[in-house]
C-alpha positions as MATLAB code, in Angstrom:
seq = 'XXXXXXXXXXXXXXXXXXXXXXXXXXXXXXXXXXXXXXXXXXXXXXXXXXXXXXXXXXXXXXXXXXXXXXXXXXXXXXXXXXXXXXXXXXXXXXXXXXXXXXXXXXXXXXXXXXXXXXXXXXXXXXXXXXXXXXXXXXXXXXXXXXXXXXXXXXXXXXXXXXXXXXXXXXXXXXXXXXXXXXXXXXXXXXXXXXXXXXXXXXXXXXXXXXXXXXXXXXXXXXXXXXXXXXXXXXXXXXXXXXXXXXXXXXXXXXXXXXXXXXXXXXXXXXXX';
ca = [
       0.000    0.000    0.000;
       1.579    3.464   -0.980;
       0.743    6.765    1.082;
      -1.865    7.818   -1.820;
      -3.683    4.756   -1.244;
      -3.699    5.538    2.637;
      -4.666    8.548    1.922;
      -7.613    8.202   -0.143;
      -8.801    5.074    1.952;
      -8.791    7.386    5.250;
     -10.831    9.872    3.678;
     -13.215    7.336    2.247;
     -13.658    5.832    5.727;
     -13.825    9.328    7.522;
     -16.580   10.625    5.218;
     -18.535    7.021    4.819;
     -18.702    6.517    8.647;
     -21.257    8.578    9.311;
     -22.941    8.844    6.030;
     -25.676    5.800    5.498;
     -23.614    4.426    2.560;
     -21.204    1.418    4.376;
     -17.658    2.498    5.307;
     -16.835   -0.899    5.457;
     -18.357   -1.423    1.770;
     -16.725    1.577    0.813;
     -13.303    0.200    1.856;
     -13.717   -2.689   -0.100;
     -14.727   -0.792   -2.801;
     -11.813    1.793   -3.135;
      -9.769   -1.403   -2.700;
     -10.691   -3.044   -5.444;
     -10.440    0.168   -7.318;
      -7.006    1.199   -6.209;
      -5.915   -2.354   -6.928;
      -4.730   -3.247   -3.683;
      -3.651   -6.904   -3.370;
      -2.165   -6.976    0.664;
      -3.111   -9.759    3.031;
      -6.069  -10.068    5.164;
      -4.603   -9.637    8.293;
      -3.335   -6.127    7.299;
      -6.417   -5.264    6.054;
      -8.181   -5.558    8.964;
      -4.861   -3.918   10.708;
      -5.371   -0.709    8.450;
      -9.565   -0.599    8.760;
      -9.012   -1.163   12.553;
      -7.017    1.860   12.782;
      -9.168    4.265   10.054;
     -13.069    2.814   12.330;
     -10.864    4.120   15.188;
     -10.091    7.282   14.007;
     -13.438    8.272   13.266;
     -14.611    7.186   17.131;
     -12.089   10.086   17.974;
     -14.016   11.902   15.616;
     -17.081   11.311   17.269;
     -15.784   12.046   20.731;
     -14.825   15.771   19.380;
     -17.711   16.243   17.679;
     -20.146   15.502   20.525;
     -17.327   16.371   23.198;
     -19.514   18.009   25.779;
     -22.137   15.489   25.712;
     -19.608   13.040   26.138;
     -17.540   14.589   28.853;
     -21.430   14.998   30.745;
     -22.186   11.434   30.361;
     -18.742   10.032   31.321;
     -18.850   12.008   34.515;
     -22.686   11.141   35.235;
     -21.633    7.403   34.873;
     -18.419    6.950   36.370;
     -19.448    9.177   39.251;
     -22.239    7.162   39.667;
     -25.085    9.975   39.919;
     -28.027    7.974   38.866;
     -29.270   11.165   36.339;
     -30.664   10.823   33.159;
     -26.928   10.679   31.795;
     -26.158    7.413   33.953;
     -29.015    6.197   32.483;
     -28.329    6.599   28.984;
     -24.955    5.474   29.312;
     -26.505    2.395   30.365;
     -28.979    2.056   27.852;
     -25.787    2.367   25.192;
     -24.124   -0.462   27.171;
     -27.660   -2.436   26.954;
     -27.317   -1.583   23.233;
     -23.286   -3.144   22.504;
     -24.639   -6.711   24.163;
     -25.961   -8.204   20.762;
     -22.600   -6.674   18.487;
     -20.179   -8.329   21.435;
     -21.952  -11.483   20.900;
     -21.088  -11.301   17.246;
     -17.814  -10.572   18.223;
     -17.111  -12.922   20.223;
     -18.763  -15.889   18.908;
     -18.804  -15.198   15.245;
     -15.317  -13.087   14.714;
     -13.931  -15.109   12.004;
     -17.119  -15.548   10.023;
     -17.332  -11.917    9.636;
     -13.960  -11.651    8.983;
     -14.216  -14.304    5.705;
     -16.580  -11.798    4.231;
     -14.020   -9.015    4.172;
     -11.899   -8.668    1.102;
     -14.041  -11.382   -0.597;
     -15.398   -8.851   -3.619;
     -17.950   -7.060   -4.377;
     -20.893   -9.270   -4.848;
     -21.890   -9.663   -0.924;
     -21.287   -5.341   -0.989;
     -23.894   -5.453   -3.617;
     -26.223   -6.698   -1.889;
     -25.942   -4.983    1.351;
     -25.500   -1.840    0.040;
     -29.678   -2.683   -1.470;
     -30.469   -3.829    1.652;
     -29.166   -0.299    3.220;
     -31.459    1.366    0.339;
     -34.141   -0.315    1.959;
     -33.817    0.539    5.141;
     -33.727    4.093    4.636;
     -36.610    4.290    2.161;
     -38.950    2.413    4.597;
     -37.422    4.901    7.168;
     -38.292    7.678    5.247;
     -41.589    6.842    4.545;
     -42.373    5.441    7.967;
     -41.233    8.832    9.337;
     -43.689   10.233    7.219;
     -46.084    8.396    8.360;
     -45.810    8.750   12.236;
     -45.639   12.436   11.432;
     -49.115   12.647    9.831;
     -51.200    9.901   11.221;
     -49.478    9.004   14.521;
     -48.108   12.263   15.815;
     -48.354   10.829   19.196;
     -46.101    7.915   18.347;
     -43.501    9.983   16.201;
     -40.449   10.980   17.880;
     -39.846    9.837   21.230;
     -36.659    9.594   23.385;
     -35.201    6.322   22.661;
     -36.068    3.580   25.904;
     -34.603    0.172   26.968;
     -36.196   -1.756   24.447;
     -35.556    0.917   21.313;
     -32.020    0.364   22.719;
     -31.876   -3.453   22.351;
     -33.980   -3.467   18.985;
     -30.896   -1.081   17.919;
     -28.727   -2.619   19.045;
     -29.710   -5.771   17.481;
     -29.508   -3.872   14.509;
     -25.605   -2.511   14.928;
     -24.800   -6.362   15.255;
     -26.383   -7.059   11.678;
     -24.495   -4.256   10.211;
     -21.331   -5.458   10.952;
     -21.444   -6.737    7.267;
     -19.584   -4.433    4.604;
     -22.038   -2.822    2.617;
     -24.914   -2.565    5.350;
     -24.595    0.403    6.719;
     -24.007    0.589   10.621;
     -25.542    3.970   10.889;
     -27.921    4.053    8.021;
     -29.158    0.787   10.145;
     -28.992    2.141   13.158;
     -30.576    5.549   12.710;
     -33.042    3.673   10.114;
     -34.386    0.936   12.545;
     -34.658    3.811   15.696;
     -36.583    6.124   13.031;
     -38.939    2.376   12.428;
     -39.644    2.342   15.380;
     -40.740    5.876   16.563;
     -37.938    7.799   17.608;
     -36.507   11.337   17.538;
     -34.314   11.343   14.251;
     -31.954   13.882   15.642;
     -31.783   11.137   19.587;
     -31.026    8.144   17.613;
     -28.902   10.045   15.163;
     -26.504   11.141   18.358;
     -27.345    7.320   19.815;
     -26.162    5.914   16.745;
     -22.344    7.453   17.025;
     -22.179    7.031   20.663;
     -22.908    3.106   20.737;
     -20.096    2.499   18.188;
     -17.445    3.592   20.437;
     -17.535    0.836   22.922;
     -17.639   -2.390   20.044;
     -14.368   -0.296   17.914;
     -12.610    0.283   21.241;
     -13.151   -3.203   22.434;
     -12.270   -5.016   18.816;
      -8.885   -2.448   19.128;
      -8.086   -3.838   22.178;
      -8.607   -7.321   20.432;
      -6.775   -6.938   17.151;
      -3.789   -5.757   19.091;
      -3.484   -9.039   21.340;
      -3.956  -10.691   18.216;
      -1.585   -9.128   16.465;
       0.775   -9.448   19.825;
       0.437  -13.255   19.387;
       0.723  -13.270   15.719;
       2.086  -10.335   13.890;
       1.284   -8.853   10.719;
       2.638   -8.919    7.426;
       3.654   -5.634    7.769;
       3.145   -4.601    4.107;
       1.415   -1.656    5.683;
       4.628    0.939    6.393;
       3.678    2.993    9.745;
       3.541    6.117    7.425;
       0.276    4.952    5.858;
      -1.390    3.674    8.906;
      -0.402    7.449   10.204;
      -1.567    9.023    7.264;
      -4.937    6.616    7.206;
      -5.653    7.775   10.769;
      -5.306   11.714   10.142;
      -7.331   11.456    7.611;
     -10.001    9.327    8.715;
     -10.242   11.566   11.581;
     -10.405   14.994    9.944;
     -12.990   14.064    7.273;
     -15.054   11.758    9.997;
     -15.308   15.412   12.318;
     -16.569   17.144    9.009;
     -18.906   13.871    7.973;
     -20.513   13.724   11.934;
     -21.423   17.027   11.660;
     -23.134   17.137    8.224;
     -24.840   13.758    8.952;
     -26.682   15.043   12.045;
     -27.718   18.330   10.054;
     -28.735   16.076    7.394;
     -30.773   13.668   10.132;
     -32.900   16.688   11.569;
     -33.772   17.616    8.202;
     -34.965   14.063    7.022;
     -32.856   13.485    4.147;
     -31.015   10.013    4.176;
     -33.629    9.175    1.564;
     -31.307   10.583   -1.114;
     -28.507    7.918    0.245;
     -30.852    4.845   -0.798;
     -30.990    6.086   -4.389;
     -27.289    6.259   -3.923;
     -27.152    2.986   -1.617;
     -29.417    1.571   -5.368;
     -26.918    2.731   -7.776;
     -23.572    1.708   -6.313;
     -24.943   -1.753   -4.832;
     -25.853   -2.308   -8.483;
     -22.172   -1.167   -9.710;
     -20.888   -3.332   -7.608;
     -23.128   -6.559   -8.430;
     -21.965   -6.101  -11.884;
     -18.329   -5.407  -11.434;
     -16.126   -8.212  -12.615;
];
């Protein structure tokens, strides 16, 4: 991998992220692009590195809600910030499940082509239309319903959700924010939900690609200069991409990233 590749793959994950269009698919996309041929075990080295980037992102983004609901929770205050902490830890049991138990089957799907990015990336366009129009919906006929703070069970439902994503080409927040907006809640709470949750599962699968790595090292066709330059840049565009995406969440339009979701999913099933 040269430094241009790093480059361009850091600001593909930084901006896809938080947009409902599959960072993950988007990786494997550029990669096939770019014409990158490295082993698997560095690829997963270089996407750990670029998914945690953009949690630092979401940290300085949402900084002072963060710094409010770490000291609510670790200072034990029992507030409504102790309790959504604990709602987001509710929310990470179904993706460490996955993790844990099903690692290496996720793993196979990674750098496998195109086809199964295809097909998520339809299954993303999906999700948001039948968000969109659902929102719609709950607006008009069920105003009572339509955006509510999001409670234990929204929580588990979503997080159910994150765990299904963990697939490249569906989404994580397109399925996140998608399934919260499904089931009644505030687009703008579940928006904010959605970037919180993912900080515990890419902290915790850091923590376990570096043992792994301890035990068994990488390749190392990665040079130290790209995995540097794939971080920066993950993290600068993933600060601009957070911030658009909840502007764009308030105003209701992630229907415009399922006609997108449509057209590159169908790229992609017919790339050879």
């Amino acid at each position: 991998m040269e430094w241009l590749d790093a480059l361009i793959l850091g600001l593909v994950q930084g901006l896809t992220e938080y947009l409902p269009v599959s960072s993950s698919g988007h990786l494997e996309i550029f990669r096939e692009i770019l014409g990158i041929d490295i082993p698997q075990d560095d690829i997963l080295v270089f996407d750990i590195i670029v998914h945690a980037a953009t949690v630092c992102s979401t940290i300085v983004i949402l900084w002072s809600m963060f710094a409010d609901l770490c000291k609510s929770f670790f200072t034990f205050r029992m507030d409504n910030n102790f309790y959504y902490v604990c709602k987001i830890l509710v929310s990470c049991i179904p993706i460490g499940i996955v993790g844990v138990c099903f690692k290496d089957t996720v793993e196979s799907f990674f750098g496998s082509g195109l086809t199964v990015v295809g097909i998520c990336l339809l299954i993303t366009a999906a999700l948001l239309t039948f968000a969109h129009y659902s929102d719609t919906i709950y607006g008009r006929l069920l105003p009572a319903r339509a955006g509510r703070d999001i409670t234990w069970l929204d929580a588990i439902i979503i997080g159910c959700a994150q765990s299904l994503a963990v697939l490249p080409g569906l989404s994580r927040s397109g399925t996140t924010i998608a399934t919260g907006i499904l089931i009644g809640d505030k687009r703008d709470k579940v928006a904010t939900f959605s970037f919180l949750m993912v900080i515990i599962p890419i902290l915790g699968e850091c923590l376990l690609d570096v043992k792994d790595m301890l035990e068994t090292p990488a390749s190392n066709s990665i040079s130290p200069l790209c995995l540097c330059i794939g971080f920066v840049t993950a993290f600068l565009s993933g600060c601009f991409a957070c911030k658009w995406m909840l502007s764009l969440v308030k105003r209701g339009k992630l229907v415009w990233f399922a006609i997108y979701c449509v057209i590159i999913g169908i790229i992609c099933l017919l790339w050879r």
